[in-house]
C-alpha positions as CSV (number, residue, x, y, z in Angstrom):
1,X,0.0,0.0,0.0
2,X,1.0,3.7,-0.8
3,X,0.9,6.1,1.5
4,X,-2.8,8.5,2.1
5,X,-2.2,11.8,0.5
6,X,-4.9,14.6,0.5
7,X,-5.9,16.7,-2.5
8,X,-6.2,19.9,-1.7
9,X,-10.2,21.5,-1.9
10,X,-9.3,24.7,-3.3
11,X,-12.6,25.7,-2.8
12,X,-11.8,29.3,-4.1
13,X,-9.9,28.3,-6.8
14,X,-12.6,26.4,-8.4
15,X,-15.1,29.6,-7.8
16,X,-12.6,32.0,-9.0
17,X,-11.5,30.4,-12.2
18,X,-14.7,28.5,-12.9
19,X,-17.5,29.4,-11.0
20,X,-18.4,26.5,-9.7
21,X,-17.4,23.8,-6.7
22,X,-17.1,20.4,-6.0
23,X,-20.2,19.3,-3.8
24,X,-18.9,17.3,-0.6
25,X,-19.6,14.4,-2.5
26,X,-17.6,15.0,-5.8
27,X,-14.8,16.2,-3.6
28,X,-15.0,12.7,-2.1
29,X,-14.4,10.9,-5.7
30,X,-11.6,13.4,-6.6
31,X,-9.9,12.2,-3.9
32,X,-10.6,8.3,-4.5
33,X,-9.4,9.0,-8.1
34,X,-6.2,10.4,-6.7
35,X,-5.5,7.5,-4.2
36,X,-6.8,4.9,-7.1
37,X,-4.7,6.4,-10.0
38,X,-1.1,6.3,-7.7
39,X,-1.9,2.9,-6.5
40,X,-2.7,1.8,-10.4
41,X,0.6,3.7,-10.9
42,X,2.9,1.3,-9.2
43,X,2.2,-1.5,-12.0
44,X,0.8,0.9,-15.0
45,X,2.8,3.9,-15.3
46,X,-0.3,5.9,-15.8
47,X,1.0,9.6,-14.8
48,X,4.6,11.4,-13.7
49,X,2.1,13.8,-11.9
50,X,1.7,12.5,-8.6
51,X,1.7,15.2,-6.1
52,X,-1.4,16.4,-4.7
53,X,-0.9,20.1,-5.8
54,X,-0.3,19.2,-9.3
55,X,-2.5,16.4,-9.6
56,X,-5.3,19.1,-8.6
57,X,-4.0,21.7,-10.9
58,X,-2.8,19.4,-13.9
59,X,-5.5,16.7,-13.9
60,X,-8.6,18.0,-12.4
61,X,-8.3,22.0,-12.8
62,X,-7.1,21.3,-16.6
63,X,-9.5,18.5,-17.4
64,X,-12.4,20.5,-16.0
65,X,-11.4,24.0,-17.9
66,X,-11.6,23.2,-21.3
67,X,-15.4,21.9,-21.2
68,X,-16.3,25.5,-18.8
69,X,-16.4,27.3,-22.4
70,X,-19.8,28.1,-23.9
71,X,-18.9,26.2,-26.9
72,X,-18.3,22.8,-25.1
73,X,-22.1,22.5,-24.7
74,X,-21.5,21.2,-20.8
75,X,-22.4,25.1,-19.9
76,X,-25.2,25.8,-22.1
77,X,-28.9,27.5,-20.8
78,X,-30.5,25.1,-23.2
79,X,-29.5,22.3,-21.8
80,X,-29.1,23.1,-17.6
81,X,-28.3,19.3,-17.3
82,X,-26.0,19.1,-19.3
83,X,-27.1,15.2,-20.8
84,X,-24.5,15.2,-22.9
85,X,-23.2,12.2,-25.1
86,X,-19.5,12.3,-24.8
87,X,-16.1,10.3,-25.9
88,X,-12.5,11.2,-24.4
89,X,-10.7,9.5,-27.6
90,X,-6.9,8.4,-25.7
91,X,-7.8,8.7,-22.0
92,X,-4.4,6.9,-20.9
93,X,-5.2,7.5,-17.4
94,X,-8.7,8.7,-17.2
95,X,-8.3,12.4,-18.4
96,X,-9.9,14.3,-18.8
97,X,-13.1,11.6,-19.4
98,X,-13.4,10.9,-15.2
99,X,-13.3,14.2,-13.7
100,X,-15.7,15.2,-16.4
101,X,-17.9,12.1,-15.5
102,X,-17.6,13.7,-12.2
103,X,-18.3,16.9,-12.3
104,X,-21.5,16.3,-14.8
105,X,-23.4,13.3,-13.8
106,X,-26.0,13.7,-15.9
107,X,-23.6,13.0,-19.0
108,X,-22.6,9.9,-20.3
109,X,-18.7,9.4,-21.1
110,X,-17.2,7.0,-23.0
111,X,-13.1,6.5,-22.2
112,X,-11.6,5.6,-25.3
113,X,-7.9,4.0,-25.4
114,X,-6.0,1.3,-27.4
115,X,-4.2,0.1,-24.8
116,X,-6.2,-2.8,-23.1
117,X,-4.2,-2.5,-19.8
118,X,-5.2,0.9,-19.0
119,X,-8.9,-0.1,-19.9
120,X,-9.2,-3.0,-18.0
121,X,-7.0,-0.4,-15.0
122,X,-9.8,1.9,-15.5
123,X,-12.7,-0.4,-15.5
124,X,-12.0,-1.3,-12.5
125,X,-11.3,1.7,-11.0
126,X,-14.6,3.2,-12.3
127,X,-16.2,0.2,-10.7
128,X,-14.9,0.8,-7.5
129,X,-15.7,4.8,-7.2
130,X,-19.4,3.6,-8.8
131,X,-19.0,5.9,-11.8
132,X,-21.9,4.6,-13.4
133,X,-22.0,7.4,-16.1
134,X,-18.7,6.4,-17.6
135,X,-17.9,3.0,-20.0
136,X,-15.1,2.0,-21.4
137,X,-14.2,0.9,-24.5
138,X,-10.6,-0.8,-26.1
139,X,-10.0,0.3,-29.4
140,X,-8.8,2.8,-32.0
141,X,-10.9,6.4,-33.0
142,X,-10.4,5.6,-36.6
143,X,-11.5,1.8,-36.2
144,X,-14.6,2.8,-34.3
145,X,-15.4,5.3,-36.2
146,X,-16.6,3.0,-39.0
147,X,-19.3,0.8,-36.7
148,X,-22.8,1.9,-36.6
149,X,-23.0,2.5,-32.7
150,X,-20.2,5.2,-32.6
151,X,-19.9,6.8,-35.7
152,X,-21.7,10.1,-35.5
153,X,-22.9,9.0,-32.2
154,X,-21.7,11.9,-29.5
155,X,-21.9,15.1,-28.9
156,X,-18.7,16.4,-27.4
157,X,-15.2,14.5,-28.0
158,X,-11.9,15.0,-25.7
159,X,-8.4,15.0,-26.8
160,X,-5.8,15.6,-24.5
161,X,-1.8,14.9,-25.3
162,X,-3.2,12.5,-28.2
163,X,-1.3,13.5,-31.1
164,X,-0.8,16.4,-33.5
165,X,-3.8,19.2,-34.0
166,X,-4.4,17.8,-37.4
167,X,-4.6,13.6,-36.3
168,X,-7.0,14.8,-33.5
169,X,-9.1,16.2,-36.0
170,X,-9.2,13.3,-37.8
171,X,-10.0,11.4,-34.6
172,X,-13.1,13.1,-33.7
173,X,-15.2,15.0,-36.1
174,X,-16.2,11.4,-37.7
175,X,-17.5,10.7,-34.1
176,X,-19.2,13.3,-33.6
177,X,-23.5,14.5,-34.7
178,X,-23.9,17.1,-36.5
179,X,-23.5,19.9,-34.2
180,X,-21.1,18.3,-32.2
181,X,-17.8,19.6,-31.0
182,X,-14.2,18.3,-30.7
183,X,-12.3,19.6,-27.8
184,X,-8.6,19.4,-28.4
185,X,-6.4,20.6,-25.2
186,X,-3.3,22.1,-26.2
187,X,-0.4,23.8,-24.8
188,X,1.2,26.9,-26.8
189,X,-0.7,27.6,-29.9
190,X,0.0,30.0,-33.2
191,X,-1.6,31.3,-35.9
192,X,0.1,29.6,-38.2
193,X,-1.0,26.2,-36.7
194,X,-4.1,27.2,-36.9
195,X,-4.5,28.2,-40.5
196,X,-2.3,24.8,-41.1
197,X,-5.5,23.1,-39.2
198,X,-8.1,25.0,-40.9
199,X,-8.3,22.9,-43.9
200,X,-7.7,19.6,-42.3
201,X,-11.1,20.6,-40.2
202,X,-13.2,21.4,-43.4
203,X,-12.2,18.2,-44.8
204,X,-13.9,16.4,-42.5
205,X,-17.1,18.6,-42.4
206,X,-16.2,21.1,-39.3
207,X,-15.2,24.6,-38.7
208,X,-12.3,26.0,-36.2
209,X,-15.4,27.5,-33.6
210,X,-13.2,29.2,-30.9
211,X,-9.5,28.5,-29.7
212,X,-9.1,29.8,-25.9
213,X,-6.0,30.5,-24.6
214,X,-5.5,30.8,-20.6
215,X,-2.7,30.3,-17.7
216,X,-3.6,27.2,-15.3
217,X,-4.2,29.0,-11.8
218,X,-1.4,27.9,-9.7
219,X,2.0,27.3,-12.2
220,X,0.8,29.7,-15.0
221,X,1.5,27.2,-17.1
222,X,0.1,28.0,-20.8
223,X,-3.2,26.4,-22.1
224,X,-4.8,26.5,-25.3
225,X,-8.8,24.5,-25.9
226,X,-9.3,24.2,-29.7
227,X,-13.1,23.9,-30.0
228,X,-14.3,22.1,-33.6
229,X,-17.7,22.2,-34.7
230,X,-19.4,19.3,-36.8
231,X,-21.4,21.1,-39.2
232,X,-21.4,18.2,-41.6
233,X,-21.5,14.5,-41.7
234,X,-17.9,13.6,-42.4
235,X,-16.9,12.0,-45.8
236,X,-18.3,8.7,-46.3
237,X,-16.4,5.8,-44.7
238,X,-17.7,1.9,-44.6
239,X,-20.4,1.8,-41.6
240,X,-20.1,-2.2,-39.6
241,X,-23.5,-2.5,-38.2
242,X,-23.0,-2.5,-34.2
């Protein structure tokens, strides 16, 4: 067993830079996801960021932020509960799919990775904190993008440290309805990567909505949430009936 360490509330953190809290009982599974993620680390490898501080900061502060925006949909006056169909396409370790899961129980997020160890890690792990809004799945974006039950089947997709701008697009806008948006959480960010993206995202029937830039609250670190929107079904590709 690994030693107990306590994440920090920073109850006026959250409200300052998000407006918005933890109830007493979300603070509770931030915590169980913290303890459950370094004792999965020992055999996985799942994160380098283990201390409390930056765990809060990097995993749960940064996960959350880039589905606050108005775009994301998580936010939005016509839908209060936010019932949102969602995908985090390369969750490695969970993020940002759990704390998202989390914080909006009324969604339904599907964690999305390749690697069958870290699935069968986090199904267990989802199991144990009773995460019943999240599933997992073992598989590739671009293989389950061609089977009936996920193609165009979800209204928000996540991408954090995935690959290139470009791949990500690729990724996601076949996933998503019409309407849909891909969040892709970035670093730095220029101009010139984004008219480099531009076309990559029309290609596959979406539009470069809004690209946020922001410092994380406690290391200033720079942050960048690329928000794609569907606007068309993507080009045809072979459907496999689910």
């Amino acid at each position: 067993m690994i030693e107990t360490l306590k994440l920090p509330e920073m109850a006026d953190l959250w409200q300052d830079t998000l407006g918005w809290q933890p109830s007493v009982e979300q603070q509770q599974l931030f915590q169980q996801l913290y303890e459950g993620i370094l004792e999965g680390n020992q055999q996985f490898n799942l994160t380098r960021i283990t201390d409390p501080v930056d765990f809060w900061e990097k995993h749960l502060w940064d996960s959350l932020r880039g589905v606050w925006s108005q775009e994301s949909g998580f936010r939005s006056e016509s839908n209060p509960t936010s019932c949102l169909k969602v995908i985090d396409i390369g969750t490695g370790a969970g993020f940002p799919g759990l704390p998202v899961a989390i914080a909006f129980p009324q969604s339904s997020v599907t964690l999305l990775d390749s690697t069958r160890k870290k699935i069968n890690f986090l199904e267990t792990l989802r199991c144990q904190l009773g995460i019943e809004n999240a599933t997992t799945v073992t598989g590739r974006a671009e293989a389950i993008a061609i089977i009936q039950q996920h193609r165009q089947a979800y209204d928000v997709a996540l991408l954090r440290a995935v690959a290139p701008a470009d791949v990500c697009a690729k990724y996601a806008l076949p996933l998503l309805k019409t309407g849909g948006v891909a969040i892709l959480y970035r670093g730095h960010w220029t101009d010139d990567e984004t008219q480099s993206l531009k076309p990559v995202v029309e290609q596959f029937g979406g539009v470069i909505e809004s690209i946020e830039g922001f410092s994380t609250p406690i290391t200033n670190s720079i942050r960048h949430c690329l928000y794609l929107r569907s606007c068309l079904p993507t080009r045809e590709l072979p459907i496999i009936a689910s």
